[in-house]
C-alpha positions as MATLAB code, in Angstrom:
seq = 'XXXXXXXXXXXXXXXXXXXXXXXXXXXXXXXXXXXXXXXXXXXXXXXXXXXXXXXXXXXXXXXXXXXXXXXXXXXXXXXXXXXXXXXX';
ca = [
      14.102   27.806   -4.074;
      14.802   24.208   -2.875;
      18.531   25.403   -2.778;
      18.223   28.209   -0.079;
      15.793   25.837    1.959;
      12.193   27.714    0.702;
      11.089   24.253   -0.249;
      11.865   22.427    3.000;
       8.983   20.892    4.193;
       6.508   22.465    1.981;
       4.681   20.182   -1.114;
       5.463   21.234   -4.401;
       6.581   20.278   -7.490;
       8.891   20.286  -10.816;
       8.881   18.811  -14.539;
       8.476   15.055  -15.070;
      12.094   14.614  -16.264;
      13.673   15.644  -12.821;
      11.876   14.543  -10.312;
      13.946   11.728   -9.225;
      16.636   14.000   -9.323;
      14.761   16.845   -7.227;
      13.745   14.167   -5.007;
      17.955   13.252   -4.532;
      18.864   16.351   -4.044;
      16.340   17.970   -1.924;
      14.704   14.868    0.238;
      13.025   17.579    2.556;
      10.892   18.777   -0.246;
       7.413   16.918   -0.021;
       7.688   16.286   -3.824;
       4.053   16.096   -6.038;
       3.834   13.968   -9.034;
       1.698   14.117  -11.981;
       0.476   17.625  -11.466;
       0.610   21.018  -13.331;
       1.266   22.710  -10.176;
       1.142   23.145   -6.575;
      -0.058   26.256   -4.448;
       1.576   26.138   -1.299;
       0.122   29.261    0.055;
       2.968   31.674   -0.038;
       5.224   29.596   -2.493;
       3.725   28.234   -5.790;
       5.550   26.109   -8.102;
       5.225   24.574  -11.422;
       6.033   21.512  -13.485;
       7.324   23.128  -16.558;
       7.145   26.050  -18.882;
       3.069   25.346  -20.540;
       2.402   24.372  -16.461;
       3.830   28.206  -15.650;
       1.100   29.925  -17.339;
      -1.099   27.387  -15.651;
      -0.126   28.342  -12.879;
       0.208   31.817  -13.121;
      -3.508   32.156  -14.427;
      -4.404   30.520  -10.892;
      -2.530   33.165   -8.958;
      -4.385   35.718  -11.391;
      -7.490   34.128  -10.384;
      -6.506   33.629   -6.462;
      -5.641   37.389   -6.403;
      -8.252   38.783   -8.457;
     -11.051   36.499   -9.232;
     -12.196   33.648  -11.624;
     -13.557   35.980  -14.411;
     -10.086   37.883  -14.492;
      -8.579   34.432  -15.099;
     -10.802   33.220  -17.691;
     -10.658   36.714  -19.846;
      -6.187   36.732  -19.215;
      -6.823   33.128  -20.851;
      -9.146   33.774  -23.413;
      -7.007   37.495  -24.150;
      -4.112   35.288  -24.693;
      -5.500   32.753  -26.711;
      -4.610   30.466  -24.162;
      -6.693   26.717  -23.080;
      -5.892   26.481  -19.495;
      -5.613   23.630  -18.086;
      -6.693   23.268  -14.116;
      -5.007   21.103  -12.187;
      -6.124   17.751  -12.102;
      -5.863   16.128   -8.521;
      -2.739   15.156   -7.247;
      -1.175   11.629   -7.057;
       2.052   10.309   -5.073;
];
């Protein structure tokens, strides 16, 4: 996304390991550290495969409602993890 300009300007973020890398290649990209995730409005990103679902199970629950979220966590056996605040 960063590549075609999606990320320019808008906060988001990417696993631990290439950040500084991201942050090289992309310097428009308002970068977040230490999260799972980051919803952007229209563009959501995450920090790594186990911070996908994450994130996915807050677009279930953006779209469709806490309870949905919970029971698509608790169907899949899954402890979600909500994101913790952000740092810079």
């Amino acid at each position: 996304m960063a590549a075609i300009g999606l990320l320019d300007n808008v906060r988001a973020t990417t696993h631990w390991e290439d950040i500084s890398e991201f942050r090289r290649r992309h310097p428009t990209v308002d970068v977040a550290i230490g999260v799972r995730w980051v919803d952007a409005g229209r563009i959501v990103t995450a920090a790594g495969i186990a911070a996908g679902i994450d994130m996915c199970l807050h677009i279930v629950e953006r779209l469709c409602g806490r309870d949905l979220a919970l029971k698509t966590a608790r169907q899949m056996d899954y402890s979600w993890v909500e994101n913790p605040a952000m740092k810079n």
